[in-house]
C-alpha positions in Angstrom: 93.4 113.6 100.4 94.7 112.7 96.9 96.3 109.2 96.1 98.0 108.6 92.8 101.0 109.1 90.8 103.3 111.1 92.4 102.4 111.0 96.0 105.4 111.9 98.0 103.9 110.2 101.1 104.2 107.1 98.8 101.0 106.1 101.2 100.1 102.6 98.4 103.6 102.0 98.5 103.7 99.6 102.0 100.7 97.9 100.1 102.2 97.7 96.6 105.6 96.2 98.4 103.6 93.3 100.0 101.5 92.2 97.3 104.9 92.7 94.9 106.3 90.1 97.3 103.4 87.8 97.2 102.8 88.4 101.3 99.6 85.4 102.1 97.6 88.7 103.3 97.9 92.4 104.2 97.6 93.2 107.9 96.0 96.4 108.7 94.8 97.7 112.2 90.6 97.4 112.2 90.4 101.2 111.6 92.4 101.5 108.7 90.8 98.0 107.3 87.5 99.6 107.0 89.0 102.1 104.7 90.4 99.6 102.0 89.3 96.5 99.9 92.0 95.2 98.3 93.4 91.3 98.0 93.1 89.8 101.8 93.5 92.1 104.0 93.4 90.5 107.8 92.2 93.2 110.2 93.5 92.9 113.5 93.1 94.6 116.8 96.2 97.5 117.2 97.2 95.1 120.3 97.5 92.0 118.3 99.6 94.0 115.6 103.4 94.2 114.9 104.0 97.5 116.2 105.2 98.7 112.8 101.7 98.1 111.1 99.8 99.5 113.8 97.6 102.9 113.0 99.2 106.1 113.7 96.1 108.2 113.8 92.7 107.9 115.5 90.8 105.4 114.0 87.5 105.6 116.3 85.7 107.9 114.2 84.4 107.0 110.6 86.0 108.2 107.4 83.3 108.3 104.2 84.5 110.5 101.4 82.1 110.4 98.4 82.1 112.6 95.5 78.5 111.9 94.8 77.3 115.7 95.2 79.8 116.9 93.0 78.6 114.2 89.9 74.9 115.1 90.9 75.2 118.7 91.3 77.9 119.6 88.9 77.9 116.7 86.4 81.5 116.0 87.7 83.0 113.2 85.3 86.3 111.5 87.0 89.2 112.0 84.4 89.9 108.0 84.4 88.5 105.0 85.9 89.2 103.4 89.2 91.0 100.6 87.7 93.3 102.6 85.7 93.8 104.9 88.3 95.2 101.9 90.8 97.1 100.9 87.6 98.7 104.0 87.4 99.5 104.6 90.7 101.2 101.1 90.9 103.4 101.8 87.9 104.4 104.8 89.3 105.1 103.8 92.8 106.7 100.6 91.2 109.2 103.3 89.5 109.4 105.8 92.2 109.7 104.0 95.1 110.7 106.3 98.3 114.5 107.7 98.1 114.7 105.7 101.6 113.0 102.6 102.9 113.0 101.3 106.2 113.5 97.6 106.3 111.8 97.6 109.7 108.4 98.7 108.6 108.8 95.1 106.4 109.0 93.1 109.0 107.6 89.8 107.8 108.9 87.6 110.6 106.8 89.8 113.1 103.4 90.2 110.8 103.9 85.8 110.1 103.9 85.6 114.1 100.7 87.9 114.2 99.0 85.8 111.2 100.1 82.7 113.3 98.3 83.7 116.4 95.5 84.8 114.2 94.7 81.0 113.5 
């Protein structure tokens, strides 16, 4: 799976949106949690979860992707750094945002009622 500058599953851009409007955390179902370190993200059980944020695919199983063969075996060099990657993916989402956007799947009221409960 490739993330980056032009995506068209725009998958950063529900994450992009909520730190662009200065959200007090990101709530992600436990599963997809694991995947991602980035600002606060509050991991919730799906049950507890607006059901807009909560995971479409099986999350039971682990997901590990490393590209550490590839640098050992075949001196693989990434073309840019992390940082500048996640920089250029946010410009570019930023610019590109999807033709259509649901306002549903930014439902703040709902995740504020989940972070509330949290507490």
């Amino acid at each position: 799976m490739v993330h980056g500058p032009g995506d068209e599953q725009h998958r950063f851009f529900g994450v992009l949106r909520r730190m662009d409007d200065r959200r007090p955390a990101i709530l992600l179902d436990q599963g997809l949690a694991r995947m991602l370190a980035i600002r606060e993200i509050v991991a919730l059980p799906s049950a507890h979860l607006p059901a807009h944020l909560r995971a479409r695919v099986d999350t039971r199983q682990d997901l590990f992707a490393s590209s550490a063969r590839l640098r050992q075996e075949l001196g693989y060099v990434p073309p840019i750094e992390r940082t500048e990657g996640l920089r250029r993916t946010s410009a570019w989402e930023r610019a590109n945002p999807p033709a259509t956007i649901d306002p549903a799947l930014f439902d703040y009221a709902a995740e504020d009622a989940a972070l509330a409960a949290r507490a």
